[in-house]
N, C-alpha and C positions, 0 to 999 in steps of 0.2 A: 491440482491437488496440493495441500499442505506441504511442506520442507518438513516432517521435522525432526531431523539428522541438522538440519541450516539451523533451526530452532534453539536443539542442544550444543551446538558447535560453531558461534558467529565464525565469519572468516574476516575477508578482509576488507579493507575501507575501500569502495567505490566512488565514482562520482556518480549526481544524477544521472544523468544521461547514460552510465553507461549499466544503471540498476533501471532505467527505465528499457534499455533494448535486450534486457537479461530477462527480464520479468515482466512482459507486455503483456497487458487486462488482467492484472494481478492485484489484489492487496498487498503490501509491504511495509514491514515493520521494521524500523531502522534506529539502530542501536549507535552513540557514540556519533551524533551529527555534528558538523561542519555546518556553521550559517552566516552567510553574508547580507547584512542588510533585509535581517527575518527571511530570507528563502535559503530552503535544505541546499548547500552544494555539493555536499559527501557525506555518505555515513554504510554503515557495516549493517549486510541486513541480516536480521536476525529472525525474520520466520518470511514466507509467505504464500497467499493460496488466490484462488479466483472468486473462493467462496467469504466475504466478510465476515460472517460468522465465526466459519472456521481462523482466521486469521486474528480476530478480536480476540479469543480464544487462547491462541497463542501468546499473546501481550499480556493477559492477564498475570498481575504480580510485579508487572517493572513498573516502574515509576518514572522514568525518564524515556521515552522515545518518539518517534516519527509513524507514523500511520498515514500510507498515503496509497492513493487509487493510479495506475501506470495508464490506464486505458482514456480511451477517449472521455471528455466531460460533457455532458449533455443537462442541460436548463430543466431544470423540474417542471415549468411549465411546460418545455417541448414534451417530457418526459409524459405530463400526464395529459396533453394533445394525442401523443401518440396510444396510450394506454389506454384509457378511458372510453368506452363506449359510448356510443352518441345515445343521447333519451335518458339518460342513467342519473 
């Protein structure tokens, strides 16, 4: 479910790693990023939910942040192997 008390209230700066074992299979929206050689290494999150929508939702209006998926990544082709009905 949505933060959003996190939403209206950023806290503190994290690292990756430790916004990825705080909010596992999450969307997260990260406010005030840290980047080394283009990947996020730290940033303050600012909303998050499981549901993208609702999370997209939440970003609406900043201008500057990070949007990223905590959960596993899976290939759109496995994705739509797995999905897709056969004959269809």
């Amino acid at each position: 479910m949505a933060n959003a008390a996190e939403a209206a209230n950023p806290g503190e700066k994290l690292s990756r790693e430790e916004i990825w074992r705080r909010y596992p299979n999450e969307w997260v929206i990260l406010v005030d990023c840290d980047w080394v050689n283009c990947m996020t290494t730290a940033g303050v999150v600012y909303g998050h939910s499981p549901d993208k929508k609702e999370a997209r939702r939440m970003a609406k209006g900043l201008r500057d942040y990070g949007f990223y998926w905590t959960g596993e990544m899976v290939s759109p082709i496995l994705w739509y192997l797995t999905h897709v009905r056969p004959g269809l």
